[in-house]
Structure formats: C-alpha cells, structure tokens
N, C-alpha and C positions, 0 to 999 in steps of 0.2 A: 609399200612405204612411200608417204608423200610429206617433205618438207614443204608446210603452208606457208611460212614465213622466213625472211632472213635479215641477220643489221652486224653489217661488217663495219668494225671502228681500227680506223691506223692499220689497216693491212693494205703493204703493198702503195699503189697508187691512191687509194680509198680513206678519206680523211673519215668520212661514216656516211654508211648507205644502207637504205631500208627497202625491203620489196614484198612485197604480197606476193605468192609464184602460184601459177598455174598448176592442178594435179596433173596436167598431160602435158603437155609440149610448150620450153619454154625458149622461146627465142633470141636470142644474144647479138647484136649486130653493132658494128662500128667501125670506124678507121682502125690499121693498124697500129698498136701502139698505146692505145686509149682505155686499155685494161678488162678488156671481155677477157682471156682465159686468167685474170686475178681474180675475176668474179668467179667463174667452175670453180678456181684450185679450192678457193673459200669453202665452195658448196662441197666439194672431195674433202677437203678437212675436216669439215661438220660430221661428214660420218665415219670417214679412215684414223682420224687422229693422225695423218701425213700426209704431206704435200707429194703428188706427183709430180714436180719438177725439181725441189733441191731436197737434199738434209738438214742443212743450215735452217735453225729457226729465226738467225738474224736477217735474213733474207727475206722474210717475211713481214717482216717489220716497215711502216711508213719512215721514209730517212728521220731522223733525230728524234724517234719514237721509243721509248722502252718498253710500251707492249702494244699487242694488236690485242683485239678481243672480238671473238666471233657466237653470234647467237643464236638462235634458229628454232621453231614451234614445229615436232615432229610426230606425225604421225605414224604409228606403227601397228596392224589389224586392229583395229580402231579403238587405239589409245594414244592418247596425245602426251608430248613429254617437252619438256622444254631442255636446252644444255645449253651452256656456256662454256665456251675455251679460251683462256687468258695462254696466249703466246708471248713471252721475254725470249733473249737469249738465252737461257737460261734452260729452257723448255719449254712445258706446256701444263696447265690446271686446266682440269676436267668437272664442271658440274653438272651431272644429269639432275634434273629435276630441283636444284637449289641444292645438293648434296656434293661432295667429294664424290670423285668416283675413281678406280683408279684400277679397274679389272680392264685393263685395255683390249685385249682376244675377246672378252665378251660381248664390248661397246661395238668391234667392229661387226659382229656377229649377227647385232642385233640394228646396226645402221649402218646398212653396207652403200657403197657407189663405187662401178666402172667406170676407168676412162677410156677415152677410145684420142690419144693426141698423137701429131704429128710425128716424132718421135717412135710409136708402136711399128713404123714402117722396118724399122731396123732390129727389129726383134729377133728375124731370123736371119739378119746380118751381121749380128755382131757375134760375139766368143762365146760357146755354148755355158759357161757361166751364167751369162743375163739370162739364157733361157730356163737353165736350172731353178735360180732364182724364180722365176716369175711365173712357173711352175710349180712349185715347190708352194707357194704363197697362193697358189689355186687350188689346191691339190686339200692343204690347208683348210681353207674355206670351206668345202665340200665335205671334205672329211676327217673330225677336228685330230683323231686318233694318230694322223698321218704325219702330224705335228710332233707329236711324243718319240715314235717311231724315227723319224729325222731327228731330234734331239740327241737322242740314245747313242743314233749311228755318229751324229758328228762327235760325241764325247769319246767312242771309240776308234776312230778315225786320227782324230788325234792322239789319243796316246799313242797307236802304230806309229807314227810321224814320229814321235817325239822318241822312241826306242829307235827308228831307225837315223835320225842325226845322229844319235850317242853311238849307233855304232854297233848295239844290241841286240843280240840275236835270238836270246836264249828264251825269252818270253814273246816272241812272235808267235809260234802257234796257238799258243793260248788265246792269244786277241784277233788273231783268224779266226777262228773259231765263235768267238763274239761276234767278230764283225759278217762271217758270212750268215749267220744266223740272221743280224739285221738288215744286209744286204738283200735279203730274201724278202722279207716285208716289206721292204721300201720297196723293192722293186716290182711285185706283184698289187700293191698298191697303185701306182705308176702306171702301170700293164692297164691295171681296170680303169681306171680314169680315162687313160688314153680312149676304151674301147667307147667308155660312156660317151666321150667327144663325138667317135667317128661314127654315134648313132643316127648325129643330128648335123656334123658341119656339113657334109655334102647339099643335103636338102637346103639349110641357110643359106647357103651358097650360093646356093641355083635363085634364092629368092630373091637376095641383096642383088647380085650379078644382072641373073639372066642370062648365064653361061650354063654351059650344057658338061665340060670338062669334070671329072669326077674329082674331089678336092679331099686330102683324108692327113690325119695327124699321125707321123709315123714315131714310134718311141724304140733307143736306140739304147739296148744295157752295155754298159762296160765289161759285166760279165755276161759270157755268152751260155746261158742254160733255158734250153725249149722250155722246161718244164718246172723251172723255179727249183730246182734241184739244191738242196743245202752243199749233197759231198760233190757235185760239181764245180759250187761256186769254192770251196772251199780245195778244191785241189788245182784251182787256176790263181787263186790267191797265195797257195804254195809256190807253184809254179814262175812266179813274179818275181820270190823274194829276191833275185840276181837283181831284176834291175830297181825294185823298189833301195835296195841299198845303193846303186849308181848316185841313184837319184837323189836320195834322203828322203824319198815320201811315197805316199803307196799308190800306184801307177794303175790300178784297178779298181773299181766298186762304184756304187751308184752315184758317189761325189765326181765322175766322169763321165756318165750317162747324158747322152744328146736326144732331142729332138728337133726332127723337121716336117716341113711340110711338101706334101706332092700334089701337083696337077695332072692329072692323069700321069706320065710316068718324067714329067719337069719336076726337077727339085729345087726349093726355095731360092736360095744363094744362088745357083748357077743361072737359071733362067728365068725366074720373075721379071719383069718389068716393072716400075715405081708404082703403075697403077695397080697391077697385081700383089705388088705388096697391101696395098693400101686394103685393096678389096675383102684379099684372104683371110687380113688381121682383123679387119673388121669383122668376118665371117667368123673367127675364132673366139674374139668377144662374145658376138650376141650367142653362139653355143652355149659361152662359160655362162653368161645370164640365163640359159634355159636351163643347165642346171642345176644352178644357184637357188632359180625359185621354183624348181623341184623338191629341192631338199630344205629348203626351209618355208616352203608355202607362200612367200612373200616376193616381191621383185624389188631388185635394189635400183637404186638412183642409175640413171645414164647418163654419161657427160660426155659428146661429142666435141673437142675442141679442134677446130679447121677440117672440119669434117669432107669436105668437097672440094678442097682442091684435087688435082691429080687423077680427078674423078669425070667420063666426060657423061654429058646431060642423060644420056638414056639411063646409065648406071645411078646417075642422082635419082633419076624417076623411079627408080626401081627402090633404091634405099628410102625414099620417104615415105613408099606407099608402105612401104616393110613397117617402118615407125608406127605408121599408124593404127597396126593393128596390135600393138606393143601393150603392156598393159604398165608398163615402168613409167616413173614422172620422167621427163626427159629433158634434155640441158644443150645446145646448138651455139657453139657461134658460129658467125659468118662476117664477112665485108658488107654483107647487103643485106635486105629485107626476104623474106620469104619470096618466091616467083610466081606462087599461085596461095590462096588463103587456105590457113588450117587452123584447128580448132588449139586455142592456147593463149600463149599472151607473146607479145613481141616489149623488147629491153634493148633502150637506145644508148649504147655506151659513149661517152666523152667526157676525156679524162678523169675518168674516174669517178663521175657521175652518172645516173640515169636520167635521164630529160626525156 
C-alpha cells in the first residue's frame, strides 16, 4: 500500500498543504513545534479514520476553522483510489473514490497505518486496560472473527454486572454458562495470537537491537485453565460469585486478562529502562506489521513519530538498516536531516509549511 499523494486543508497547524510522497521512506524534519507529527497524524487518518493522539475531532481543527479536510491518491495492489475526509465537530465524512462510504472496519481493513509515537513507551506501563485495549484492536486486525467474539463477550459481561448491582442471583448461572463458553474463544484466540507474536519478536529484536537477550510476549488469563477447559472456566466463575457480589461486578474473565513483556526473565514494568521500553515496543510493532502483511498480502503505512530519541547511535544504526529492507512506505520525523543518505524524499517542516 502506497499513499502517492496528500493535501491537508485547516487541520491542525496546516492552513493547506500538498506533497507528492515517496513509495519508501519519507523523511519529516523540523524544529519542535512546527507540526511534523500533525503531518503523520494526517497521513494515520487517511487510513485509520482516527487520530492517534486525541478523540476530540475539534481538536483537530485549524483555530476558528469548522472543518478540516484531508485528501490523498492511494494506492492499494495496483489499484489506485482517491478519498476524501471532511472533519467538523461534529465527526467525520468518508469519500472513497467520489462516493459516501461508511463501512468503517472495512476502510481500515483495506488502508491500514502503524504508528510507532512517543507515547507507546508506556504501553506496558500503564493499567492493564490500555493493553487490553490495544490488543484487542490487533487481535482484531488479524482476525476479523475475533471482533464478533469480543462483541458477544462484552454484551454478556454486562448483563452479569448489571444482575449482580441488583443484587440478583437467581440468573447467574445461566450467564456463567454463556459467558464461559465465550471466555473460552476469546481466550484461546489471545493464546494464538500471542504464539504468532512469539514467532517472530525475538528475531526482530535481535535486528532492531543488536541484543542477544531473548525478548517474548507473555499472555496472562484471568481464568486459569491449561487447556481452554469450558467446566474449568465455568467452576472458577462459580467459585467467584462471593466476591463478584462484594464487588457489584465480575471479578474474573478475559475483561481482566494481562499481558507483558519479558527479557530473558526482566519483566516490563519492574526493569525496563526508557530505552528498553522504546526498543521492545518498537520490536512489537514491526511483529504486528509482519503479521499484518501475512494476512492480508499487503504492508500497511509506518509512521515513526520521534522515533530516536532515547535511542543511542548504534541502536539508531541498527533500526535504519532494519527500514531499509522493509517493504512498507514509511513516515520519520526527526529534529534534523538524515545523517547519512537514503533512498526517499526528505520534508522540511516550518510552521506548518513544507519549504
């Protein structure tokens, strides 16, 4: 997948800006401040239909603007498609190709972009929530069924919740019974995913890096069953109801399921280093990209935004040459110009201009 073209109007810092972009590597450089990552989030919208930094679509907006409008000539196995997305407060209007379009899971399906920002460092530092989440949303991606499957569980998840504020007892095992059934699919879902990851992060690792530490994704169920067991899960979700009534909610199931990450036997949170966050997430990205364009034969967009700080120069050496053998259109800002030449184009950002 390669965006040839793009022309940002009233988003952000950007009164309108047009660019011809390289199919390989597209270079982004400026002072801080001057709207290099308002250009990526642009280029992440064109294909997410969401900004990686807020919710708020008024945010996105040029000050005393009422809409942005983003455009872009894309290429997808060599068919070319044009879209438009008009951004208000309001929301957002989708035109692929001069049409309405309004199947959003299919848009992203079919024009995907990673990011890789400053931010990802805290991935595995924050409340195992944001990892749920952003798992969940990869998990997704890979495997659309996996979607439906989470859908199901949270509609049953909640009504448990909603029987145990009232107080209600009499129809819990019945929605035990549902729910470990779905607890089981999700989580053996989960299971394989994870495995898919741990086929490939180790090796990425060692490439980005040039660390020898064995790096591996560990997935962690809320229910504990070796073997995906239905009347396991279902007699520890018995087993609960005491404190799921404490509580008013259900204190077990894949809506509390953690992952982390281990370095040979370092775990995330406790012993990382800033750099080694930076390294690993990175590592974890470029996985999800390999199996992204497994599964759907294509590579999606990469957008690296402050990609090298925190980073020192051998490790930079080692992740550029990684890029380059990449087959993704790829997205870079920095403070400064490239340090040695690569094949692409370089984009001089000031205030919100290219010059």
């Amino acid at each position: 997948m390669i965006i040839r073209n793009i022309e940002i109007s009233q988003f952000r810092n950007y009164s309108r800006c047009t660019a011809n972009l390289s199919p390989e590597l597209n270079w982004i450089y400026g002072a801080n401040g001057q709207g290099k990552t308002n250009l990526v989030e642009a280029v992440y919208y064109l294909c997410n239909l969401e900004s990686f930094r807020t919710r708020k679509p008024s945010l996105l907006l040029q000050e005393d603007k009422l809409e942005s409008v983003l455009q872009a000539r894309i290429e997808r196995q060599q068919v070319q498609h044009r879209v438009r997305i008009n951004i208000s407060k309001k929301g957002r209007q989708v035109f692929l190709d001069h049409s309405p379009f309004h199947r959003v899971s299919e848009y992203i399906l079919s024009f995907m972009a990673l990011a890789f920002t400053p931010e990802d460092v805290n991935l595995f530092r924050n409340v195992p929530h944001e990892r749920r989440k952003f798992f969940n949303r990869i998990i997704a991606f890979i495997d659309p069924v996996y979607f439906k499957i989470l859908q199901e569980y949270t509609k049953i998840i909640a009504q448990k919740n909603v029987l145990l504020r009232q107080g209600s007892t009499e129809q819990i095992p019945l929605w035990n019974e549902m729910l470990a059934r779905s607890a089981i699919k999700l989580m053996q879902k989960r299971s394989n995913f994870v495995e898919q990851m741990n086929l490939h992060l180790h090796d990425l690792f060692m490439e980005l890096s040039g660390r020898s530490e064995k790096l591996s994704l560990i997935y962690i169920p809320s229910l504990n069953s070796d073997n995906f067991d239905e009347k396991d899960c279902l007699q520890q979700l018995e087993k609960s109801l005491p404190r799921d009534m404490q509580y008013g909610y259900a204190v077990l199931g894949p809506h509390r399921d953690e992952y982390h990450l281990l370095m040979d036997e370092k775990k995330d949170k406790d012993f990382f280093s800033q750099g080694e966050f930076r390294i690993t997430n990175l590592s974890l990205k470029m996985t999800i990209n390999r199996l992204l364009c497994e599964r759907y034969r294509f590579s999606p967009i990469l957008i690296f935004d402050d990609l090298f700080s925190e980073l020192d120069k051998e490790v930079i050496q080692h992740v550029l040459q990684f890029f380059i053998r990449l087959k993704n259109q790829i997205f870079i800002t920095s403070t400064s110009e490239p340090s040695h030449s690569m094949s692409g184009k370089l984009f001089h950002v000031v205030e919100g201009q290219l010059v």
